[in-house]
C-alpha positions as CSV (number, residue, x, y, z in Angstrom):
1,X,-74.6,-23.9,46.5
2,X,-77.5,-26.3,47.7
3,X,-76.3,-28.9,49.6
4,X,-79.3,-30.7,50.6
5,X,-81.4,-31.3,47.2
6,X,-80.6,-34.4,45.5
7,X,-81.1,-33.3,41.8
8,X,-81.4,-36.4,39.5
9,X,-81.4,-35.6,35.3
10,X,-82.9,-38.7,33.1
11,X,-81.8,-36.5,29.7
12,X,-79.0,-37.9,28.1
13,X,-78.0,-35.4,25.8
14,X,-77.9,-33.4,29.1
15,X,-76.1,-35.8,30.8
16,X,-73.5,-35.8,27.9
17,X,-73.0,-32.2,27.9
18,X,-69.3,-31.1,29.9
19,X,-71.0,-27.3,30.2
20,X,-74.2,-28.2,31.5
21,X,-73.2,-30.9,33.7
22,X,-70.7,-28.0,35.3
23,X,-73.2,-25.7,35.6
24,X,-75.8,-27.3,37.2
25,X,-73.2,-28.9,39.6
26,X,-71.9,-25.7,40.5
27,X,-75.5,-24.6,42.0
28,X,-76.3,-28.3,43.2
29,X,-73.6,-30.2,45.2
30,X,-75.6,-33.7,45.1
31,X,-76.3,-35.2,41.3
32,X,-77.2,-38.3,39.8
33,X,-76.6,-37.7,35.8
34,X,-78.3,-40.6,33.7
35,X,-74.4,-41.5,32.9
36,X,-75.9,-45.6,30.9
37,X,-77.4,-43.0,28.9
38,X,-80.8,-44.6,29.1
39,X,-84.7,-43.8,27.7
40,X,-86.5,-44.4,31.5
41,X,-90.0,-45.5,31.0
42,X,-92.7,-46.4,33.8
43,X,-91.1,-48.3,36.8
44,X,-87.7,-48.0,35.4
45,X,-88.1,-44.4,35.2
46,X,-89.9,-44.1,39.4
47,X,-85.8,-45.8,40.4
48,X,-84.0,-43.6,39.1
49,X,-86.0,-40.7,40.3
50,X,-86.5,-42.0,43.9
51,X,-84.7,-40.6,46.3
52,X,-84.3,-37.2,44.7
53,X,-85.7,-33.9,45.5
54,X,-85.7,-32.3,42.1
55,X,-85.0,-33.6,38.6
56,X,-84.8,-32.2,35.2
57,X,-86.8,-34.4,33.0
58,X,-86.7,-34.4,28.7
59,X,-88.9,-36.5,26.9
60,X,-89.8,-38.8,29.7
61,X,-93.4,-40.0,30.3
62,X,-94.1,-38.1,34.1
63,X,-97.9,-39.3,34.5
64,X,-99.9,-40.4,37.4
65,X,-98.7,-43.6,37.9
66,X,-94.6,-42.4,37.8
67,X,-95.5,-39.2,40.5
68,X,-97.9,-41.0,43.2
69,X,-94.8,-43.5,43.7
70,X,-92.4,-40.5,44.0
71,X,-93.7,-38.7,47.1
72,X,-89.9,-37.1,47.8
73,X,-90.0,-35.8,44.4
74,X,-90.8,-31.7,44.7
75,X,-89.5,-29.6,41.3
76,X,-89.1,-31.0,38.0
77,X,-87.0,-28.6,35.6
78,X,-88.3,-29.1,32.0
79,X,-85.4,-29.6,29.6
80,X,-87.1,-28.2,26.5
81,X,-90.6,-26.7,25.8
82,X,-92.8,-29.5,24.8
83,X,-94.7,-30.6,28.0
84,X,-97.3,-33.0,26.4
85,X,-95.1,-35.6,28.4
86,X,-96.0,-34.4,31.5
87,X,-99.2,-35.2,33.0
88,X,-100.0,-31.8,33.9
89,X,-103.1,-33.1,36.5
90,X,-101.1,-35.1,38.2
91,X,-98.2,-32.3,39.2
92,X,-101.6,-30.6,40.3
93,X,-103.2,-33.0,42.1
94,X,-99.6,-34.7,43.8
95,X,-98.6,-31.1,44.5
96,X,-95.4,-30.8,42.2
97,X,-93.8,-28.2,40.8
98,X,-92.7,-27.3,37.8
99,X,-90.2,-25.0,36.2
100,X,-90.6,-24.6,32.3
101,X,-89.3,-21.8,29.7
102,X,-91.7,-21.9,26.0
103,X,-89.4,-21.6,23.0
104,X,-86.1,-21.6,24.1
105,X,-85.3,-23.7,20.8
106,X,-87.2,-21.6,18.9
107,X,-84.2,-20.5,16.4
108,X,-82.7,-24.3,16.4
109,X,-86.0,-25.7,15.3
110,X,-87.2,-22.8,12.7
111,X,-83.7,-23.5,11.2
112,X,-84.5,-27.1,10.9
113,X,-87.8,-26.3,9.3
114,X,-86.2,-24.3,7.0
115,X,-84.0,-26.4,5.8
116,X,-86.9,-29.4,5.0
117,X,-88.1,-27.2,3.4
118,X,-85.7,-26.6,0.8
119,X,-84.4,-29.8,0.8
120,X,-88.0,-31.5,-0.8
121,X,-88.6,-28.7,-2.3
122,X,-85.4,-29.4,-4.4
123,X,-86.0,-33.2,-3.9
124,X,-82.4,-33.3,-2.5
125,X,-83.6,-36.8,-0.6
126,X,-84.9,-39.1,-3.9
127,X,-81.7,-37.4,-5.5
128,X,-79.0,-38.5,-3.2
129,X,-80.7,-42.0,-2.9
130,X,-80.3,-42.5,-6.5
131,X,-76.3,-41.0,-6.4
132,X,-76.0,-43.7,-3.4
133,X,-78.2,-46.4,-5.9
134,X,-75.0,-45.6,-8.7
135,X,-77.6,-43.4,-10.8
136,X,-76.4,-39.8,-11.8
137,X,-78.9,-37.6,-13.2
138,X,-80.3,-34.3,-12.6
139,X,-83.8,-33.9,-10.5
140,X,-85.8,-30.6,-11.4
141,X,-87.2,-29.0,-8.2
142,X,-88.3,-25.9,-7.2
143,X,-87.4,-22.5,-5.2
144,X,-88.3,-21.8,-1.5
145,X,-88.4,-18.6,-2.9
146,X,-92.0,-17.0,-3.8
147,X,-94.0,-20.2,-2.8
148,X,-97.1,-20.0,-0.6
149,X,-96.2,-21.2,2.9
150,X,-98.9,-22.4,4.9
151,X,-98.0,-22.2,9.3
152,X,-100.2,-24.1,11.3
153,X,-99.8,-22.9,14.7
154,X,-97.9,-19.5,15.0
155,X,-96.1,-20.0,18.5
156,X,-92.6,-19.3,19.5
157,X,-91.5,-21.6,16.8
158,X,-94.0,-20.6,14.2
159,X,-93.2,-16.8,15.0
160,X,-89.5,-17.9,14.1
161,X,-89.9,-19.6,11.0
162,X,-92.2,-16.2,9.9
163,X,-88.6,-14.0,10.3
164,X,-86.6,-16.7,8.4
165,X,-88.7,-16.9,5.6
166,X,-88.7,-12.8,5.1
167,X,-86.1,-12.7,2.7
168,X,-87.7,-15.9,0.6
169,X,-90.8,-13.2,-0.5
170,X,-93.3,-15.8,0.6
171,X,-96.6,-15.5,0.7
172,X,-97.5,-16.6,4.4
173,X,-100.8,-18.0,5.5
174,X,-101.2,-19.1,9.2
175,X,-103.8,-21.2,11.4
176,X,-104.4,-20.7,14.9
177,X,-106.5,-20.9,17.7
178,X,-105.6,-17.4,18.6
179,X,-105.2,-14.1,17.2
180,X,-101.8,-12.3,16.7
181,X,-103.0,-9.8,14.6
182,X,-100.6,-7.2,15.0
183,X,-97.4,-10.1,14.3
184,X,-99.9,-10.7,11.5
185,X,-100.1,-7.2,10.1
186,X,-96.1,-6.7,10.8
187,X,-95.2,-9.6,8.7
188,X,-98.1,-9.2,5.7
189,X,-99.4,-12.8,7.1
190,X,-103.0,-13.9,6.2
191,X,-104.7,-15.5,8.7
192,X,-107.4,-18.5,7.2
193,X,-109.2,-21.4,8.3
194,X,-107.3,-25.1,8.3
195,X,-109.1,-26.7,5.2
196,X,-108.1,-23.3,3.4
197,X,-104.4,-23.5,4.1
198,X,-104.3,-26.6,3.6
199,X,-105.6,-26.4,-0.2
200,X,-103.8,-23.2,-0.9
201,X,-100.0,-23.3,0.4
202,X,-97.3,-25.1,-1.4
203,X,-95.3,-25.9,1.6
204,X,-98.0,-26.9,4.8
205,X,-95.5,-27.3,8.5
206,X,-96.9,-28.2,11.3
207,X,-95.9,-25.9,14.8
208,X,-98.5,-26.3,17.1
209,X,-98.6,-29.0,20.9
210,X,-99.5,-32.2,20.8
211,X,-103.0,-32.6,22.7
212,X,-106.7,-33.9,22.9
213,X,-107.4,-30.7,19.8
214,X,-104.4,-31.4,17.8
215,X,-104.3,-35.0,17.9
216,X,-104.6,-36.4,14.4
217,X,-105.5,-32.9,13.0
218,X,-104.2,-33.9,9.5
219,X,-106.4,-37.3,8.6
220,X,-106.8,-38.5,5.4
221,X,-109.4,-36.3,4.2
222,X,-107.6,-33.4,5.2
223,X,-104.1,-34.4,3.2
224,X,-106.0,-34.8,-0.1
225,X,-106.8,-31.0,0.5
226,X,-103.3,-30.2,-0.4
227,X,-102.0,-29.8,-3.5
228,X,-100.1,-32.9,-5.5
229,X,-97.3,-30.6,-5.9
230,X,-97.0,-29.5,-2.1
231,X,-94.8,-30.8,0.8
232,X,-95.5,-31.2,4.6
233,X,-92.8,-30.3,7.5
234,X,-93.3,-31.5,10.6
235,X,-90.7,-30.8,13.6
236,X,-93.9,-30.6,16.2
237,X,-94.8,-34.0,17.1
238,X,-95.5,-37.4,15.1
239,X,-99.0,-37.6,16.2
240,X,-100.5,-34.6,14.6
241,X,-100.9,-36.4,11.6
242,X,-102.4,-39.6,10.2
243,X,-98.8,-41.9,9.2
244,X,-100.6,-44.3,7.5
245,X,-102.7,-42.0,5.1
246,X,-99.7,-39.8,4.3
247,X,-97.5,-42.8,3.5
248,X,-100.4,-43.8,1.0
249,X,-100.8,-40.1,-0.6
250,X,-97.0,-39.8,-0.8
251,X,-96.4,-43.1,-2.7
252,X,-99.5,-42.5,-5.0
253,X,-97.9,-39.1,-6.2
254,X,-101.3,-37.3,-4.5
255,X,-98.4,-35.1,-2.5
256,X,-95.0,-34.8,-3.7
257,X,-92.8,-35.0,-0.8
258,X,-92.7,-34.9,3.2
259,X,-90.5,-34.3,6.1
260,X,-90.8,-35.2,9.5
261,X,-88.6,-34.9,12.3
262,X,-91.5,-36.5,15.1
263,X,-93.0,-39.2,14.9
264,X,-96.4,-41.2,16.6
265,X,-93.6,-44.0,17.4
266,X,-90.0,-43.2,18.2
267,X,-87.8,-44.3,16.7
268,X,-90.6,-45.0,13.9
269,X,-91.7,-48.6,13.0
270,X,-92.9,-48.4,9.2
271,X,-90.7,-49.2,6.9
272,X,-92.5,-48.7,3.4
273,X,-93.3,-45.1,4.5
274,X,-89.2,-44.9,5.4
275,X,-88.4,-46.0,2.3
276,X,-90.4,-43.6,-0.1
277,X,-88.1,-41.8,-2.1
278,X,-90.1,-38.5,-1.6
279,X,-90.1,-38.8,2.1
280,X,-87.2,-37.4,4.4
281,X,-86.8,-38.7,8.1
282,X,-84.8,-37.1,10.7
283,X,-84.2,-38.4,14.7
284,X,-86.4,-35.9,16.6
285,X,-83.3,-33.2,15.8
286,X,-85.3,-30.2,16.0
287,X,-83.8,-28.7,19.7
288,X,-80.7,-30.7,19.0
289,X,-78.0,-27.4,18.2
290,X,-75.2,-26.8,20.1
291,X,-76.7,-23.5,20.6
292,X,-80.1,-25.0,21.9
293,X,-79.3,-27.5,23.7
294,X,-77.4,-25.0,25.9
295,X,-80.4,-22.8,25.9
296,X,-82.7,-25.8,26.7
297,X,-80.6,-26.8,29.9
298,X,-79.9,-23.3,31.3
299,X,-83.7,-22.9,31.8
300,X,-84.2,-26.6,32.8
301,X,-81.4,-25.8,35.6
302,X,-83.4,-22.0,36.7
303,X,-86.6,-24.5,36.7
304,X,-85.2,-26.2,39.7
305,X,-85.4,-22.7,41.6
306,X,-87.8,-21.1,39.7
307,X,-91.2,-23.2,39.5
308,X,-94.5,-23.1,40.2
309,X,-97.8,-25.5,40.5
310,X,-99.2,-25.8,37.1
311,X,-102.2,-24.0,36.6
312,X,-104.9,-24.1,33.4
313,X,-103.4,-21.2,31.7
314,X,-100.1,-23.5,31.0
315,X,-102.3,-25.9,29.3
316,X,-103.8,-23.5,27.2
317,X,-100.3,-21.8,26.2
318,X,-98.4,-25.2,25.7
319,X,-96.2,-23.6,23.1
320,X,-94.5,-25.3,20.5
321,X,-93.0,-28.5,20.8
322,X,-89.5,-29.6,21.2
């Protein structure tokens, strides 16, 4: 057991969890847990760490200004696979290490995605708003099954959602900036251009990081490419795609339905696009399985122990997100 790190951990759902909390206490003897079960932003965020060695870090904001006032600070173990919250110059340039594991939620999220799917495929969200509103009548969707399914961004996550779909008999199409041709050819998957996915698939999810080349990649011009009788998934993150042009194509019936677990803004602000009938929010569940979340915090805890400097090649193979 280490007895001379201080190991702090600003994840709450960590935090909460009796298994991980045990494990990582039986390797480190000195812990501060995040027990007010708190978001930490900015200077908030640069108390709690102070004073500690090592943390394991979730969806915190670790950038310049939170890691030049942390000098102690050595290790940070990444408690799931999205790192677009971690300024990955800074670790560089402040000499901090890091100790991350890509897709260890891959099954929990692909799941998830799955089930979106279905669920506006089948319009199972206008239809239980209207059972809630005292209305009972029968809403004619559609099968999963057969339907073109466009992947944008064929990661860990976007692999995973490939072997769940197998028995559906979809058609698969998939954008990315690199080439998995032999997953491709296993799997029968067609590998196109954005704009051509995006007219041609009748379910569009989105499984690519969130960075300066993703940012906003589905604007307004590029949502009208779909088709009116198509749905977007997203369980990446919120700001891959333009909220305020998608709320206006999905109340003007130019796409049928969305589903998004991310958002730009969290927990999100706008109201009218909440309150579409043909739009399905979750709270950023995606990694959130009993089953993941174990996952997630093993490989945050070997981070501690296991880590390196970040170099340009981790940038480059962000992963999916969380």
């Amino acid at each position: 057991m280490n007895t001379t790190d201080k190991v702090a951990v600003t994840s709450r759902s960590f935090s909460r969890n009796p298994v991980l909390r045990a494990e990582l206490l039986a390797r480190y003897a000195r812990v501060t847990f995040n027990e007010a079960g708190r978001q930490f932003r900015g200077d908030e965020l640069v108390e709690f760490l102070r004073g500690h060695e090592k943390a394991i870090t979730a969806l915190e904001q670790i950038d310049d200004y939170v890691l030049s006032r942390l000098p102690e600070l050595k290790v940070i173990g990444k408690y799931g696979v999205g790192i677009d919250m971690i300024d990955l110059d800074a670790m560089r340039r402040y000499d901090k290490r890091l100790g991350w594991t890509g897709g260890v939620n891959r099954r929990s999220v692909a799941e998830l995605t799955i089930s979106l799917s279905i669920a506006m495929l089948r319009q199972v969200q206008a239809a239980n708003r209207e059972v809630l509103d005292g209305t009972w009548r029968q809403h004619v969707g559609g099968l999963l099954s057969g339907r073109t399914v466009g992947i944008i961004g064929c990661g860990f996550i976007g692999k995973e959602f490939v072997r769940l779909l197998q028995p559906f008999g979809c058609p698969i199409l998939v954008n990315d900036i690199r080439d998995y041709k032999d997953f491709y050819a296993q799997h029968d998957i067609e590998a196109v251009a954005l704009e051509d996915l995006l007219t041609r698939a009748d379910v569009v999810s989105l499984h690519v990081p969130l960075d300066d080349s993703t940012r906003q990649m589905l604007t307004a011009e590029r949502l009208m490419l779909m088709k009116p009788t198509a749905v977007l998934i997203n369980t990446a993150r919120g700001d891959l795609v333009d909220e305020v042009a998608l709320k206006v194509a999905l109340r003007d019936k130019r796409l049928a339905g969305a589903a998004f677990d991310v958002f730009k803004e969290e927990p999100p602000q706008d109201k009218e696009l909440l309150a579409l009938s043909n739009f399905l929010a979750t709270p950023h569940i995606g990694g959130s399985a009993e089953e993941s979340i174990l996952a997630m915090g093993r490989a945050a805890i070997d981070g501690l122990d296991s880590n390196e400097i970040p170099n340009y090649a981790l940038d480059f193979n962000n992963g999916d997100s969380e």
